[in-house]
N, C-alpha and C positions, 0 to 999 in steps of 0.2 A: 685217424681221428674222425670222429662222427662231427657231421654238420652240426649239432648240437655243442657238443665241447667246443668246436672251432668257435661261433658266437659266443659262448660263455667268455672262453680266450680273449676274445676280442673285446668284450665288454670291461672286462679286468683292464685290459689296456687302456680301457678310456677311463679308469679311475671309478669305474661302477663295483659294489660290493657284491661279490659272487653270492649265490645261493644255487648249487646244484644238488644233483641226486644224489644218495650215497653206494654209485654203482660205476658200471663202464668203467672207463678209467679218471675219472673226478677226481675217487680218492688219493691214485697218486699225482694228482696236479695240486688238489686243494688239501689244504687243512681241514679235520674236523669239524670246526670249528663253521665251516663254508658248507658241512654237506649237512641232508637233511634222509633219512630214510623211511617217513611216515606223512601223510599230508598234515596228519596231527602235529609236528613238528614245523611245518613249512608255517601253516595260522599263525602260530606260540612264536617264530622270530617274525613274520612280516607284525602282528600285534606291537611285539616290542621296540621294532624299527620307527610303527609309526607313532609309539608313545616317545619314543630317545632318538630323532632322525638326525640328532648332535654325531651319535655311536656311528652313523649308518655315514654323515658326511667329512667325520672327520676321522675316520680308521684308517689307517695302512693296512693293506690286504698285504699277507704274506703267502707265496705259492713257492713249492718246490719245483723248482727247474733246473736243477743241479742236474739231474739223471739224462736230460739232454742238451748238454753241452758239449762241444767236439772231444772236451778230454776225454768223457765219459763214455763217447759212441765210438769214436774215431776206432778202434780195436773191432769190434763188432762190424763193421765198415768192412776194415778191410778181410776180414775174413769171409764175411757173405761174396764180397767182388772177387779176392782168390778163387773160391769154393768154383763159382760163376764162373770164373777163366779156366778153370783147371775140368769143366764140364763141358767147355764149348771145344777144348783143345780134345776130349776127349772123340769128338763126335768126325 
């Protein structure tokens, strides 16, 4: 994860409304709804943010983080560390 996404991460944790790019891997952290792919876009929501800052302090951000959870990796896991053992025993 890019030092960018990490602070974005971090900001969400403190309860701050994400607004990232619509690249890297944002999209599969954030909703839509969070990303932005034009500066034209970026104006049009901080605009409406600071017209309804109600929207901006009283929203529950929703992120997927379903896809990193141990259920989800744990398999993936142990196959890169097999791969890894079964290459080191090879040597």
């Amino acid at each position: 994860m890019s030092f960018l996404v990490f602070q974005c991460w971090k900001q969400y944790i403190c309860g701050c409304y994400p607004l990232c790019p619509n690249k890297l891997v944002y999209p599969e952290i954030f909703l839509s709804e969070y990303l932005y792919s034009t500066t034209q876009q970026v104006f049009k929501k901080l605009r409406y943010f600071c017209k309804n800052p109600r929207h901006v302090r009283t929203h529950k951000v929703t992120v997927r983080l379903e896809r990193f959870t141990w259920d989800k990796l744990k398999d993936s896991f142990h196959e890169l560390l097999s791969s890894a053992e079964q290459d080191t025993n090879k040597t």
